[in-house]
N, C-alpha and C positions, 0 to 999 in steps of 0.2 A: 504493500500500500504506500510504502513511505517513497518506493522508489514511483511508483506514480505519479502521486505527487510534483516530484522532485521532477520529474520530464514536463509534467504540465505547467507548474509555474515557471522555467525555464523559458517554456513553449511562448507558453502567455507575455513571459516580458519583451521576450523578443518579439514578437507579433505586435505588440501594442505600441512597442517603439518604432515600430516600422510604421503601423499606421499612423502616429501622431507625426510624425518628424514631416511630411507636408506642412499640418499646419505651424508646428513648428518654425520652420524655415518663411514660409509668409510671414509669420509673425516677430521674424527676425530682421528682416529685408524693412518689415514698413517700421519698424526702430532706426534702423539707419538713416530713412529719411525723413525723418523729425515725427514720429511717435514713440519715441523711445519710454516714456514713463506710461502712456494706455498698453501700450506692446508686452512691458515689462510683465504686468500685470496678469497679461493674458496667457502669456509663457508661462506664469508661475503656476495659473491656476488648471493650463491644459494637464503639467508638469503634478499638480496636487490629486488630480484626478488620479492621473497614473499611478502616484503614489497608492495613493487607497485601495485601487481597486486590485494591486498586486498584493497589499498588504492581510486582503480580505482570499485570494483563490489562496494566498501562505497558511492562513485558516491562523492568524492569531489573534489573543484576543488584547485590547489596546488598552492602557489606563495613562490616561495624561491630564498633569497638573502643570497649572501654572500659565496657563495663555495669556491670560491677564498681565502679564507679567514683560508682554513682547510689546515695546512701545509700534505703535501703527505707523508711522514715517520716523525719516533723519539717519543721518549714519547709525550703524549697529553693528556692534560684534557679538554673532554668537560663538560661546565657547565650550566644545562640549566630548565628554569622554568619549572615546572609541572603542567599543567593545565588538566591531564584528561589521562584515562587509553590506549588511542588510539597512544600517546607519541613516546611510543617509535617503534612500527611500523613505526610513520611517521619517527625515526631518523634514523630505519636501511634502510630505502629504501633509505634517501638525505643526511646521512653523510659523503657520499662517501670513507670511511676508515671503518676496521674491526673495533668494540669495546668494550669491555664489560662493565657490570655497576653493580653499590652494587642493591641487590634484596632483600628483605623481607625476613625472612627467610620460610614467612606460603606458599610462594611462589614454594618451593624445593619440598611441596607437589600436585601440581598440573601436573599431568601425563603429556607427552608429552613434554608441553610448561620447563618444570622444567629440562629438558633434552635438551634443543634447548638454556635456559639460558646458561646450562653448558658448551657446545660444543662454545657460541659465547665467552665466556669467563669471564661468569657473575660470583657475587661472591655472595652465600649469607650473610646474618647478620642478628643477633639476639641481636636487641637491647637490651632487658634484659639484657643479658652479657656484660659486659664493657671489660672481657679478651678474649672474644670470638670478640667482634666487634674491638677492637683492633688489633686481628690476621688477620681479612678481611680486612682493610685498610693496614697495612703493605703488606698485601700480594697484593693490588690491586697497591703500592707504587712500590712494584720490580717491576711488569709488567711495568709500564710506566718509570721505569728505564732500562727496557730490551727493550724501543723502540717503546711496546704498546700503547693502547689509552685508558683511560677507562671514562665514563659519570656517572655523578651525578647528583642527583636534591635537590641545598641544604635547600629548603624551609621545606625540610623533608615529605610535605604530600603534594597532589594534591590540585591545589588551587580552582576547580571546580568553574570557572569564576568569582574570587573574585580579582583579579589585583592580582598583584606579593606582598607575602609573602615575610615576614621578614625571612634572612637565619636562620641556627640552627647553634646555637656558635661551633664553630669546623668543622663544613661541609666542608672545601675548606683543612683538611688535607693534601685527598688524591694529592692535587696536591700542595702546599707547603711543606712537606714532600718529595718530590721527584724533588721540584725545578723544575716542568716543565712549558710548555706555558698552559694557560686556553684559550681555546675557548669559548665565553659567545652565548647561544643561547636562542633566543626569539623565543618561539613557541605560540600563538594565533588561536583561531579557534576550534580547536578539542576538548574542552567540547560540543560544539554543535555537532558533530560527533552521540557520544551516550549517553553520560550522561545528558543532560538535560532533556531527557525525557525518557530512560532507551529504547529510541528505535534509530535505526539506521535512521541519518538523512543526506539528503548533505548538504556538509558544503563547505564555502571558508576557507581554513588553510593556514596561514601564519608562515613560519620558516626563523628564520633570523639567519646565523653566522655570530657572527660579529668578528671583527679585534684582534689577538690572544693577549692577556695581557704576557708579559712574569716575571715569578715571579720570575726566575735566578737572574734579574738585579733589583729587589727592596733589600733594606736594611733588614733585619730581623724583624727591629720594624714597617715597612712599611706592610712587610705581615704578619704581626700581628694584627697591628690597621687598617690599610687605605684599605689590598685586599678586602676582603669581601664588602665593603661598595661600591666598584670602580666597582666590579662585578656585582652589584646589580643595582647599576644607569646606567650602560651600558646594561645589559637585560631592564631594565624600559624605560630606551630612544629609544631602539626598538620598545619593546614594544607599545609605543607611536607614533612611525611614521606612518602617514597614509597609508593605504593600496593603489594600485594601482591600485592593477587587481581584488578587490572584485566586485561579480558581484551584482546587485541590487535584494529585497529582494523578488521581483516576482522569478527572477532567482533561487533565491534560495531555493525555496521554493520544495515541492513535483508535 
């Protein structure tokens, strides 16, 4: 059953990204020439459908807190743990705002999805280069100075159910650099999705945003020494909050 599954939603995303990337691509073209903010929008929201509607043949069941909590316009950084490749599906269907985020760069080679990066507003990066990943963070720095939102995961690599990761020195640039609010987001659950067994499983996934940090109003030497540390125990204390609506492990089961 599981490997079922695991072909059909496979099936499905591929099929789904095929169909959407027409409109996609329209809705990319008429951003270029001056609907870039109605366009954004509609990218985000073709892109939120997708989201769900993958999230729902994955058969899992969702608890999200904290919406409230994602200012509606202005620059924004969200920041949020990486526990497993399913991530960020679950953030474009519940972040409720367009975003883009730094990608890998082995990423830009992957058909389709490398073009669905592009158009949400992703950036790549090639670690390797320090002048190359320098230009991505700046550039990701004016966006969220021009209003944007863009999401990061400073632990640097997928913690595949190992608790929250120590961040990577410098990960919180993009949103100190540009002096905007962090959104801190605690995601749980989704390594059981697919990666613990490299097959598609139900899961209960938990996504928390929590309460925006704004780094405008810290001292210099504050978001230098104390953000990072503040971010991290604020995802962890998520993190750590009992779940409500997880259902018991018959339920959860196949």
């Amino acid at each position: 059953m599981m490997l079922l599954k695991t072909i059909m939603v496979f099936g499905t995303t591929i099929l789904t990204v095929i169909f959407f990337t027409p409109l996609g691509l329209i809705s990319f073209i008429l951003s270029i020439v001056g609907l870039k903010k109605q366009m954004s929008w509609m990218i985000y929201r073709i892109a939120q459908v997708w989201g769900r509607f993958i999230i729902f043949v994955a058969g899992c069941t969702m608890e999200v807190e904290g919406t409230e909590n994602v200012p509606k316009s202005g620059g924004l950084c969200f920041v949020s743990n990486h526990v497993g490749y399913f991530d960020i599906v679950l953030l474009i269907a519940y972040a409720g705002r367009p975003f883009g985020f730094i990608a890998k760069k082995e990423l830009a080679f992957l058909p389709l999805f490398n073009m669905w990066i592009y158009i949400l507003g992703g950036l790549f990066i090639d670690r390797k280069s320090l002048r190359n990943a320098l230009n991505t963070i700046n550039r990701g720095v004016k966006r969220i100075q021009n209003g944007e939102s863009m999401l990061i995961f400073p632990e640097g690599t997928r913690s595949k159910d190992r608790g929250l990761l120590p961040f990577k020195s410098g990960a919180l640039k993009l949103a100190t650099n540009a002096l905007s609010p962090i959104v801190p987001i605690a995601i749980s659950g989704s390594y059981e999705v697919f990666e613990k067994n490299m097959l598609v499983n139900k899961a209960h996934v938990r996504i928390t945003f929590c309460p925006p940090i704004n780094t405008a109003e810290m001292s210099a030497e504050d978001r230098r020494t104390k953000l990072s540390d503040k971010v991290h125990s604020t995802i962890g204390a998520a993190l750590d909050k009992p779940s409500l609506t997880a259902p018991s492990n018959n339920e959860n089961g196949d």
